[in-house]
Structure formats: structure tokens, C-alpha cells
mmCIF file of the N, C-alpha and C atoms, coordinates in Angstrom:
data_MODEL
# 
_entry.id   MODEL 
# 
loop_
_atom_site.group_PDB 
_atom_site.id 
_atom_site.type_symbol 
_atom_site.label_atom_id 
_atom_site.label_alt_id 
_atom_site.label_comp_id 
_atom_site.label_asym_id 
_atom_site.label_entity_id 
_atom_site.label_seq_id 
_atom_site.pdbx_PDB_ins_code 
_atom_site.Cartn_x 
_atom_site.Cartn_y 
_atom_site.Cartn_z 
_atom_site.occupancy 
_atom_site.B_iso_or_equiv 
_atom_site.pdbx_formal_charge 
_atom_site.auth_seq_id 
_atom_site.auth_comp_id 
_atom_site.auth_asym_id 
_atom_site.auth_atom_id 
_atom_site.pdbx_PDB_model_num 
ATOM 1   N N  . UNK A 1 1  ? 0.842  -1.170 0.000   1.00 0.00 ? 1  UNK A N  1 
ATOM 2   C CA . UNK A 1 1  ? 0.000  0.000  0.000   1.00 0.00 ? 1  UNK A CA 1 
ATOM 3   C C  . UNK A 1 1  ? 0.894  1.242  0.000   1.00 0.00 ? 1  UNK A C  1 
ATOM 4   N N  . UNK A 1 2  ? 0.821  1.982  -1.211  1.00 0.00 ? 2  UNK A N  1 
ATOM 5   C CA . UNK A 1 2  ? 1.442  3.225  -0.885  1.00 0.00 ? 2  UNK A CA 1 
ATOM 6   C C  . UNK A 1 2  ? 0.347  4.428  -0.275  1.00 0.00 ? 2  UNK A C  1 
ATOM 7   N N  . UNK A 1 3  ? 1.612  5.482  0.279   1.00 0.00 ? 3  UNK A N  1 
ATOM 8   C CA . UNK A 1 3  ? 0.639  6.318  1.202   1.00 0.00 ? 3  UNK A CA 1 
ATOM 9   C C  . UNK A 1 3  ? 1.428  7.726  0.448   1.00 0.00 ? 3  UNK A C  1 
ATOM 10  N N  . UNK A 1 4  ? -0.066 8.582  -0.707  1.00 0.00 ? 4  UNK A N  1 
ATOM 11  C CA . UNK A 1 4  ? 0.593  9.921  -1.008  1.00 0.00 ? 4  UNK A CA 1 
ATOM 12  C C  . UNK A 1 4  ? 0.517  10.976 0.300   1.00 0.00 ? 4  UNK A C  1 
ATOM 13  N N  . UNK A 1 5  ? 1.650  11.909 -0.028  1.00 0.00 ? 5  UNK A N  1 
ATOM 14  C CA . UNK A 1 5  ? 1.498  12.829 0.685   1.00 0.00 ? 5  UNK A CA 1 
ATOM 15  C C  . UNK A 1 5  ? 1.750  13.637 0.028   1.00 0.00 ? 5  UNK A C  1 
ATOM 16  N N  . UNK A 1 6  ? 0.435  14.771 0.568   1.00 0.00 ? 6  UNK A N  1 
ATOM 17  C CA . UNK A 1 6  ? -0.186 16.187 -0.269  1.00 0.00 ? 6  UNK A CA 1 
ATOM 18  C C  . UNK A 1 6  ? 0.935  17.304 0.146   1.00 0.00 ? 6  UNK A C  1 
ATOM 19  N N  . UNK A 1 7  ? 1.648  17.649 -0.890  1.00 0.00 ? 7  UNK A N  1 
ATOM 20  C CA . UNK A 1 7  ? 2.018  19.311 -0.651  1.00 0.00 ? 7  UNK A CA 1 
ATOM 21  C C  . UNK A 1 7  ? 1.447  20.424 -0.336  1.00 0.00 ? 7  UNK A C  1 
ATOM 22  N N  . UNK A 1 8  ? 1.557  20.820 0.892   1.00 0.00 ? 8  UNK A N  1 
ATOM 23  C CA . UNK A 1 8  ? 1.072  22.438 0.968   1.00 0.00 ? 8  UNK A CA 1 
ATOM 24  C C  . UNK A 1 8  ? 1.118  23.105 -0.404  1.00 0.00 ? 8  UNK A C  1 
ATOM 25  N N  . UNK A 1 9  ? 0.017  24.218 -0.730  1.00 0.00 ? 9  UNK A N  1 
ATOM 26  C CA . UNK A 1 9  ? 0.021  25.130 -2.151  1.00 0.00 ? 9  UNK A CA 1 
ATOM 27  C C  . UNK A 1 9  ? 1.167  26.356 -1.550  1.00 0.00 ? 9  UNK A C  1 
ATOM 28  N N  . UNK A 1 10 ? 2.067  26.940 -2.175  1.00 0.00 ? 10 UNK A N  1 
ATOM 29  C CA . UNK A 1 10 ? 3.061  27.341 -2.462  1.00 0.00 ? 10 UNK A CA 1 
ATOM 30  C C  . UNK A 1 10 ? 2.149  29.015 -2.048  1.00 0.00 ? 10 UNK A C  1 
ATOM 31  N N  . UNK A 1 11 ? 2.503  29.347 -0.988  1.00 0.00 ? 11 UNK A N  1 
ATOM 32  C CA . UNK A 1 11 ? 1.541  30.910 -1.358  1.00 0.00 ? 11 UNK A CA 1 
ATOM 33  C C  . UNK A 1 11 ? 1.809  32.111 -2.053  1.00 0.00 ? 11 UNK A C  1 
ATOM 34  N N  . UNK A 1 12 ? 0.944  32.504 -2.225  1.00 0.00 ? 12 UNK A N  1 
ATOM 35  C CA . UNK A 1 12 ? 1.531  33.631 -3.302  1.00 0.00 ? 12 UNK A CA 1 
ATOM 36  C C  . UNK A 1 12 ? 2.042  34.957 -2.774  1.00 0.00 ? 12 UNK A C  1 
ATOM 37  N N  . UNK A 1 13 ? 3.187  35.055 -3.565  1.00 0.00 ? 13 UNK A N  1 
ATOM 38  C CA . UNK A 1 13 ? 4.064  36.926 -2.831  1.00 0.00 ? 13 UNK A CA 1 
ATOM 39  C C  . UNK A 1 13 ? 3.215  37.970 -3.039  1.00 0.00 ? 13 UNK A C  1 
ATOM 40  N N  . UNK A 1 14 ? 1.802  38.032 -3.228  1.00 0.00 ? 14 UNK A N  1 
ATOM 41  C CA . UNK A 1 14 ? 1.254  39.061 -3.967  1.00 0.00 ? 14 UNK A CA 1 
ATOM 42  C C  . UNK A 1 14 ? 1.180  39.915 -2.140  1.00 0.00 ? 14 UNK A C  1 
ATOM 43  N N  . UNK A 1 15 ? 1.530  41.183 -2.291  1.00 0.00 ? 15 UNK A N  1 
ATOM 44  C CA . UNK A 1 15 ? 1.569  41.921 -1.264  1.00 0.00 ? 15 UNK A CA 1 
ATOM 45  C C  . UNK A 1 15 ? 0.624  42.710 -1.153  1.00 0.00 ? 15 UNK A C  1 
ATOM 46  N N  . UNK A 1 16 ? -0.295 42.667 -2.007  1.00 0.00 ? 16 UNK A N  1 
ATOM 47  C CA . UNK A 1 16 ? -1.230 44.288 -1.960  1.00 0.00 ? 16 UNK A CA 1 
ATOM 48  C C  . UNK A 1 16 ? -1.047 45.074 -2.438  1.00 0.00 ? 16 UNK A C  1 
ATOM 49  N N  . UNK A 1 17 ? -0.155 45.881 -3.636  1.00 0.00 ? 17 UNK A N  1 
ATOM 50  C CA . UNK A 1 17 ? 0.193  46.400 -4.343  1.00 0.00 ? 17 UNK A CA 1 
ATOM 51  C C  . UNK A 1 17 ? 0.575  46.202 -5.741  1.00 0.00 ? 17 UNK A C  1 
ATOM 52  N N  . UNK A 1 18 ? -0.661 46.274 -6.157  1.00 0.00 ? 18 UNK A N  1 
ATOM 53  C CA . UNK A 1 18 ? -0.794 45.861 -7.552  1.00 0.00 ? 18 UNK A CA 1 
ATOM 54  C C  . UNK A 1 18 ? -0.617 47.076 -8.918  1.00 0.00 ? 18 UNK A C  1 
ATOM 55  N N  . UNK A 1 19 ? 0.736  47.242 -9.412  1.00 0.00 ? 19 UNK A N  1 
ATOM 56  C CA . UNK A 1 19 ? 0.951  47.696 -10.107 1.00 0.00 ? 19 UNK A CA 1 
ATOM 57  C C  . UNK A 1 19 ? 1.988  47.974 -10.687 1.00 0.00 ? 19 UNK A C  1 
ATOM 58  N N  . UNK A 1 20 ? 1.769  47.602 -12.101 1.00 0.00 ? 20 UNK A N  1 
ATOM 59  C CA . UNK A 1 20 ? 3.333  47.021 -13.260 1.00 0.00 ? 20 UNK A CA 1 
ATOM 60  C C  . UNK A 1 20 ? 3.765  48.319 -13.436 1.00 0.00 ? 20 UNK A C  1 
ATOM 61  N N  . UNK A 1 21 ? 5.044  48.335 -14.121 1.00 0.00 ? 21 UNK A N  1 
ATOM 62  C CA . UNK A 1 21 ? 5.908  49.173 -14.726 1.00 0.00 ? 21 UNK A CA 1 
ATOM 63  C C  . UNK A 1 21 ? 5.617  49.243 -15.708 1.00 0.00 ? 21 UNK A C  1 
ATOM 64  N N  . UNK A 1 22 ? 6.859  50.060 -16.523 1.00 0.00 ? 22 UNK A N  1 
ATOM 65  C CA . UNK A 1 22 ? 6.650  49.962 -18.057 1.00 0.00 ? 22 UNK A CA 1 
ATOM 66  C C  . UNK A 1 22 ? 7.032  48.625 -18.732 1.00 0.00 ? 22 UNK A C  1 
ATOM 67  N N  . UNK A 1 23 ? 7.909  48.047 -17.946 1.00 0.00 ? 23 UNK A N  1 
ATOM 68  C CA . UNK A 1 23 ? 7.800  46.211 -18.011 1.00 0.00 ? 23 UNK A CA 1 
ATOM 69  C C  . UNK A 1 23 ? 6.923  45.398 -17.863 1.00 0.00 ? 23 UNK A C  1 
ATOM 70  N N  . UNK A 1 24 ? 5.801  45.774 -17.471 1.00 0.00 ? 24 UNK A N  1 
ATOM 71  C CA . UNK A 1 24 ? 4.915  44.575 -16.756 1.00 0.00 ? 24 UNK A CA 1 
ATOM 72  C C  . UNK A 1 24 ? 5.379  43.408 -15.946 1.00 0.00 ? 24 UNK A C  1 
ATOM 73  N N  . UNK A 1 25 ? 6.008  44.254 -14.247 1.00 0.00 ? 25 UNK A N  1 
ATOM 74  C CA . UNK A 1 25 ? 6.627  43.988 -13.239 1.00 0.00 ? 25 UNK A CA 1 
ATOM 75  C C  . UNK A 1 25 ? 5.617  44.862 -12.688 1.00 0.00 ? 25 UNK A C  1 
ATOM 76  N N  . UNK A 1 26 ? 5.416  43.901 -11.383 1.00 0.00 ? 26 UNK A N  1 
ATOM 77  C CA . UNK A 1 26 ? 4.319  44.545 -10.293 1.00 0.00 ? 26 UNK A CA 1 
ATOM 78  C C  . UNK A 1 26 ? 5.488  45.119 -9.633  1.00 0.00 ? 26 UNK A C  1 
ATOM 79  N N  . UNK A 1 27 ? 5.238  46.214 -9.248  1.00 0.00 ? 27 UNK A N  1 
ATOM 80  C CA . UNK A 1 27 ? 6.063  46.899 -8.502  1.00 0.00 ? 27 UNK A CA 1 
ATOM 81  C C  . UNK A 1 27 ? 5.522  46.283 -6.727  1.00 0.00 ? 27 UNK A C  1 
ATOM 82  N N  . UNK A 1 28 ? 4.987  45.323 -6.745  1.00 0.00 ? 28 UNK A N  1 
ATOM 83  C CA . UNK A 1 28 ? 4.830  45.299 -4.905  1.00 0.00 ? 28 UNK A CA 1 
ATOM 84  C C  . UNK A 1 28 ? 5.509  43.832 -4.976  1.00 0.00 ? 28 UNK A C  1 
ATOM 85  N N  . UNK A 1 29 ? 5.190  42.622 -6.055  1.00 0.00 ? 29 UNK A N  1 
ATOM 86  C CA . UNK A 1 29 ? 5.341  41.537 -5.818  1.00 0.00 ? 29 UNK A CA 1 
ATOM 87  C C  . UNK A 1 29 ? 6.738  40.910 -6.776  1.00 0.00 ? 29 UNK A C  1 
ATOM 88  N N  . UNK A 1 30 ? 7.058  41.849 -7.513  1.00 0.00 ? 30 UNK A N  1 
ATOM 89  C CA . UNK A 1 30 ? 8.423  41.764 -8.636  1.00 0.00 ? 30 UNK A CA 1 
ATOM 90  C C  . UNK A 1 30 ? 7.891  40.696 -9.699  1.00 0.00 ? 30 UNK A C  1 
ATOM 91  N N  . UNK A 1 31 ? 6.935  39.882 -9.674  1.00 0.00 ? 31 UNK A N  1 
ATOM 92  C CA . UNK A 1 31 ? 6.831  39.045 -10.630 1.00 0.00 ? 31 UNK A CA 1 
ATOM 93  C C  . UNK A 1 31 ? 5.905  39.886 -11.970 1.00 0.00 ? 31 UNK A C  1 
ATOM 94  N N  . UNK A 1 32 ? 6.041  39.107 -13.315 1.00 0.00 ? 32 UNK A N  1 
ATOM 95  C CA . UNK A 1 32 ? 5.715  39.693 -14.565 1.00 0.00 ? 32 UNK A CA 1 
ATOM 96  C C  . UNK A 1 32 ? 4.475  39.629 -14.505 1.00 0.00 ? 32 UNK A C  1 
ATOM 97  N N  . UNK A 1 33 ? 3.411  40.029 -15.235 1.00 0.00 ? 33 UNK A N  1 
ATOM 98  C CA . UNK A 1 33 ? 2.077  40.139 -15.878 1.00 0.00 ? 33 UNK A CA 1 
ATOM 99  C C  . UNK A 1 33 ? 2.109  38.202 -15.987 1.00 0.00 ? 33 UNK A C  1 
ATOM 100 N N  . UNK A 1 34 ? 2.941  38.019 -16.809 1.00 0.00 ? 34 UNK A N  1 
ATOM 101 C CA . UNK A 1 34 ? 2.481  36.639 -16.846 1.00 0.00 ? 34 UNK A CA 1 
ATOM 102 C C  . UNK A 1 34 ? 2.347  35.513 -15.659 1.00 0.00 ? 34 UNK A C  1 
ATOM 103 N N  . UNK A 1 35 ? 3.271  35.913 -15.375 1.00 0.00 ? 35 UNK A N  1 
ATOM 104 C CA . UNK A 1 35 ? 3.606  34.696 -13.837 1.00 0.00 ? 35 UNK A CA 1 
ATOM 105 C C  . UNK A 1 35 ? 2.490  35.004 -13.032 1.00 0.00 ? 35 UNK A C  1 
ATOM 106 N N  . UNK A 1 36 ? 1.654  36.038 -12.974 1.00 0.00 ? 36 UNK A N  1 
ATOM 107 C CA . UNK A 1 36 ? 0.674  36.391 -12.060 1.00 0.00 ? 36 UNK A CA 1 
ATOM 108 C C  . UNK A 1 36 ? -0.504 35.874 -12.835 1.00 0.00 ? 36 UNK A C  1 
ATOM 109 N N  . UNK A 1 37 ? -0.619 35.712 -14.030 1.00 0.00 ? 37 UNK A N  1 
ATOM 110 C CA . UNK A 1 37 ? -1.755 35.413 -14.475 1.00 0.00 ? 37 UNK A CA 1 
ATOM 111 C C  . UNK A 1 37 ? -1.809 33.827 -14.595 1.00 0.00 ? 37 UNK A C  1 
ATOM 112 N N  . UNK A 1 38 ? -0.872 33.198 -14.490 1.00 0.00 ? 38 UNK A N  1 
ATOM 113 C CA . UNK A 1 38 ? -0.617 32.140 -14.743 1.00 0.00 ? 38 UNK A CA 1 
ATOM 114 C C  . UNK A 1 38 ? -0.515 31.210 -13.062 1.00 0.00 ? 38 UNK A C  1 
ATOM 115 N N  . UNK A 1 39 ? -0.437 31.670 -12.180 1.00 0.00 ? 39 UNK A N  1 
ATOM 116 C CA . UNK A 1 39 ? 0.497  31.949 -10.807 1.00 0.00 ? 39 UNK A CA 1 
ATOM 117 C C  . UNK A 1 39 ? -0.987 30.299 -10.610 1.00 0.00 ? 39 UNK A C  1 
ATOM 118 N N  . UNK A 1 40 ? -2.071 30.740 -10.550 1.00 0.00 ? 40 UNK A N  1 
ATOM 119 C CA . UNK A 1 40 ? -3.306 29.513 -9.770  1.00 0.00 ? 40 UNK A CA 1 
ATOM 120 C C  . UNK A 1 40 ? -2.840 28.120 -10.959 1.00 0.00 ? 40 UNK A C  1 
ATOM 121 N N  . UNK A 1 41 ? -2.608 28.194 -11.891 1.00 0.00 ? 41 UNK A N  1 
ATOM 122 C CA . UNK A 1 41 ? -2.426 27.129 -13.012 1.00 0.00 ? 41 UNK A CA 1 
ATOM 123 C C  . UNK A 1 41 ? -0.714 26.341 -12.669 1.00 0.00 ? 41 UNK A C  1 
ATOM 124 N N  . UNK A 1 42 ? 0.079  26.740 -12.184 1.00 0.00 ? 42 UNK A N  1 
ATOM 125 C CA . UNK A 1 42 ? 1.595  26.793 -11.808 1.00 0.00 ? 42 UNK A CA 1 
ATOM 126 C C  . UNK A 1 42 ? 1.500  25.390 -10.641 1.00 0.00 ? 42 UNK A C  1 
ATOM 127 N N  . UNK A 1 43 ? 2.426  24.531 -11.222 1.00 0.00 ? 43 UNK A N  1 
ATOM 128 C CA . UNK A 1 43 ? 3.182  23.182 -9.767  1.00 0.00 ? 43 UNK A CA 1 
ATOM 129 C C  . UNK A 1 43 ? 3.635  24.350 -8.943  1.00 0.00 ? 43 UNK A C  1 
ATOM 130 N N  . UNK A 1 44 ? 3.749  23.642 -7.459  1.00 0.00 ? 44 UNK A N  1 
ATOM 131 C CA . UNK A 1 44 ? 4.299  24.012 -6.973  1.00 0.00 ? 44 UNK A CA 1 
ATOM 132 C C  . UNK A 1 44 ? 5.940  24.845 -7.004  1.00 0.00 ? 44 UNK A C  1 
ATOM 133 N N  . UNK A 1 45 ? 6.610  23.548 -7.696  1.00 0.00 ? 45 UNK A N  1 
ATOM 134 C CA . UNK A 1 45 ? 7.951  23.751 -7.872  1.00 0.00 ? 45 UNK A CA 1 
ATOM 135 C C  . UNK A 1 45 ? 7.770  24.890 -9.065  1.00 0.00 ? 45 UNK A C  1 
ATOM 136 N N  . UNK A 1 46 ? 6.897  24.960 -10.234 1.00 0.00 ? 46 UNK A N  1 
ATOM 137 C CA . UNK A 1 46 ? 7.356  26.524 -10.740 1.00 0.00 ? 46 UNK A CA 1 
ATOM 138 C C  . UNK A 1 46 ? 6.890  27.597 -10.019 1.00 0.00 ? 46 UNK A C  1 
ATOM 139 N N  . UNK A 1 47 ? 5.911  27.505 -8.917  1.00 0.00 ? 47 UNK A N  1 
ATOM 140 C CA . UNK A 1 47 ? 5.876  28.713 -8.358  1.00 0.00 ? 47 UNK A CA 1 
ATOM 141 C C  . UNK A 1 47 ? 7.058  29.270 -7.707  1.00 0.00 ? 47 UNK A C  1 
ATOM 142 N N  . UNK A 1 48 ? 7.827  28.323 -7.065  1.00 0.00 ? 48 UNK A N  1 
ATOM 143 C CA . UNK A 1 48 ? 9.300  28.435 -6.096  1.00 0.00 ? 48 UNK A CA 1 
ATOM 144 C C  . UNK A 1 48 ? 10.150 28.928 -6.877  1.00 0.00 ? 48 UNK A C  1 
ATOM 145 N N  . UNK A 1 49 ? 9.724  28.820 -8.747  1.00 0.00 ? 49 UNK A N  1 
ATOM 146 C CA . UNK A 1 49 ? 10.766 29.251 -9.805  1.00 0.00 ? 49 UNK A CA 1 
ATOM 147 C C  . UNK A 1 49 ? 10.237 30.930 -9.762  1.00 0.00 ? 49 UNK A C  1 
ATOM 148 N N  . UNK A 1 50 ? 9.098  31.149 -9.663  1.00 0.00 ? 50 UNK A N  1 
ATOM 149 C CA . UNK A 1 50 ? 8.537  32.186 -9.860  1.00 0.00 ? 50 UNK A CA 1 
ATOM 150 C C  . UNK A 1 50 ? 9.201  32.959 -8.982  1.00 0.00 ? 50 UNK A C  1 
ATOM 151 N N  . UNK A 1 51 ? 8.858  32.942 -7.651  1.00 0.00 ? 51 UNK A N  1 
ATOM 152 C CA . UNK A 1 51 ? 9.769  33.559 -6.442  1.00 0.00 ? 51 UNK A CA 1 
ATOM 153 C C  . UNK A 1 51 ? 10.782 33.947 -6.231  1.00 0.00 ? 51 UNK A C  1 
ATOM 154 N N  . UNK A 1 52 ? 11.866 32.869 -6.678  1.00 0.00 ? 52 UNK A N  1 
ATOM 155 C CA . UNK A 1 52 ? 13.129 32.860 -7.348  1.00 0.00 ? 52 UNK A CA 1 
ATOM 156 C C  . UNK A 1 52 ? 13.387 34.202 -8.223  1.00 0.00 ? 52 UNK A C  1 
ATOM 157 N N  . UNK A 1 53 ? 12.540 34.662 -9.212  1.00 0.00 ? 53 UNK A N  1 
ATOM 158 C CA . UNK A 1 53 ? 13.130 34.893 -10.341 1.00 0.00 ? 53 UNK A CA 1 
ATOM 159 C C  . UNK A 1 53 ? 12.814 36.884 -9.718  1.00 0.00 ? 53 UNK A C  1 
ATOM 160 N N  . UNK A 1 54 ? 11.228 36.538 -8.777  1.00 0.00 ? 54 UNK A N  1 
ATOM 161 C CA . UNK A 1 54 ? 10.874 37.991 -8.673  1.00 0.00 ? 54 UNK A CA 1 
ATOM 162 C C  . UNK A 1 54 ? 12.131 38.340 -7.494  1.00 0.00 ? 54 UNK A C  1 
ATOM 163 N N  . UNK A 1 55 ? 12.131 37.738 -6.417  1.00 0.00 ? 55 UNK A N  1 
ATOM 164 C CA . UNK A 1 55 ? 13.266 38.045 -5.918  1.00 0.00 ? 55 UNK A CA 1 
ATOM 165 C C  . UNK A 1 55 ? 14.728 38.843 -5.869  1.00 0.00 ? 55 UNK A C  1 
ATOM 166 N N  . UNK A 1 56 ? 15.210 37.916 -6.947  1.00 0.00 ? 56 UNK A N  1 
ATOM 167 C CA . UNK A 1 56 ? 16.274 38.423 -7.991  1.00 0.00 ? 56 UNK A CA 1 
ATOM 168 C C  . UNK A 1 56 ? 15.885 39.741 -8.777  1.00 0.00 ? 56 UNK A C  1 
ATOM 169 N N  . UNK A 1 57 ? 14.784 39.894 -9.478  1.00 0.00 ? 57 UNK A N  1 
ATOM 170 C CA . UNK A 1 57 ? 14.522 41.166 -9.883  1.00 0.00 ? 57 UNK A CA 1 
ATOM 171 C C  . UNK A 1 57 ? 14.590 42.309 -8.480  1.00 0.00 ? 57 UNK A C  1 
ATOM 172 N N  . UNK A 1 58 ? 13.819 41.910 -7.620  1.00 0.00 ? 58 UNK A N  1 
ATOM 173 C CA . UNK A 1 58 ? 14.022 42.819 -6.324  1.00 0.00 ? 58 UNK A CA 1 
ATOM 174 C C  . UNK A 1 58 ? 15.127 43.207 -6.263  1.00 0.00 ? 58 UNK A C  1 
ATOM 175 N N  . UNK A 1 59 ? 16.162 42.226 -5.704  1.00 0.00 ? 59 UNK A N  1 
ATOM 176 C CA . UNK A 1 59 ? 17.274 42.636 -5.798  1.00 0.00 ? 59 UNK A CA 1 
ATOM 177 C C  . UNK A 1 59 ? 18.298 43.323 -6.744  1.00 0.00 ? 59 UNK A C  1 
ATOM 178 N N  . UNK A 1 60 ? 18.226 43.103 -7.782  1.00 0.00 ? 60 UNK A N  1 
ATOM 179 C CA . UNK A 1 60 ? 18.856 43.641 -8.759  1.00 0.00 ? 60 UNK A CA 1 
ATOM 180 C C  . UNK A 1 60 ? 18.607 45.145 -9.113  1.00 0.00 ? 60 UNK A C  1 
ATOM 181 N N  . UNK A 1 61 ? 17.007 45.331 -8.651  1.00 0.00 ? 61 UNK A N  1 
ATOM 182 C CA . UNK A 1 61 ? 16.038 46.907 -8.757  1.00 0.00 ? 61 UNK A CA 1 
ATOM 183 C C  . UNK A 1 61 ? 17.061 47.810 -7.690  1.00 0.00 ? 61 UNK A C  1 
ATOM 184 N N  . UNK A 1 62 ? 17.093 46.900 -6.469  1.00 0.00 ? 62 UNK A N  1 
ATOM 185 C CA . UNK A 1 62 ? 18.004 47.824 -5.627  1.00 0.00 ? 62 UNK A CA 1 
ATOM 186 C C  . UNK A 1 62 ? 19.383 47.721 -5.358  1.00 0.00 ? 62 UNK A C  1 
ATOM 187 N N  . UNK A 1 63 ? 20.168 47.161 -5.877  1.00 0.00 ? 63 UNK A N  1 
ATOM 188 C CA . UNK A 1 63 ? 21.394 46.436 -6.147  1.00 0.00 ? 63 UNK A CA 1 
ATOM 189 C C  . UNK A 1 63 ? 21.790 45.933 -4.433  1.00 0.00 ? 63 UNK A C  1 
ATOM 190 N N  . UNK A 1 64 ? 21.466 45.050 -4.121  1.00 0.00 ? 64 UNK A N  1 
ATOM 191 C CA . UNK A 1 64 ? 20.896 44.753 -2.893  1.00 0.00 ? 64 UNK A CA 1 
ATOM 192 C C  . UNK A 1 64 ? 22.028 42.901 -3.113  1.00 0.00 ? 64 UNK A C  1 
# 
């Protein structure tokens, strides 16, 4: 008998501040127009890619 075990859903960075650049980068959550629209459809593991990537934009915005 195997026994699955369920992953917690990955939560989302959305902070409350909803609004892109001239990039279509949320300026509250760093992720693109797409990754947000896409974000409920996303495995877990690409959301962790997602995070990853807004992160890095964070950082890079403030050379941090």
C-alpha cells in the first residue's frame, strides 16, 4: 500500500500592491504580468521558480 502525501500550495508573494511598470513587473510583488496570471495554473515547484526569479529582480532593482 502506498501512502501519497499532499504538498502544501506554495503561497503567493502578492503583497497588496498591484501595479506594473513599463515592463509589466508589479512593482509590490516583482513578478511579470504573466507569472501572475498564470500563478493559480503553476506546480508548486514553478511557483518556487517564480519567487526565485521575482526576488532576484528585487534585488537587482536595488542592487541589494
Amino acid at each position: 500500500m502506498s501512502v501519497e502525501i499532499k504538498e502544501k500550495p506554495v503561497a503567493s508573494p502578492c503583497v497588496s500592491v498591484c501595479a506594473l511598470d513599463e515592463y509589466d513587473i508589479c512593482t509590490g510583488c516583482y513578478r511579470s504580468l504573466n507569472e501572475i496570471s498564470d500563478w493559480s495554473a503553476l506546480s508548486n515547484m514553478a511557483k518556487r521558480e517564480v519567487i526565485f526569479l521575482a526576488n532576484q529582480r528585487c534585488r537587482s532593482k536595488y542592487d541589494l
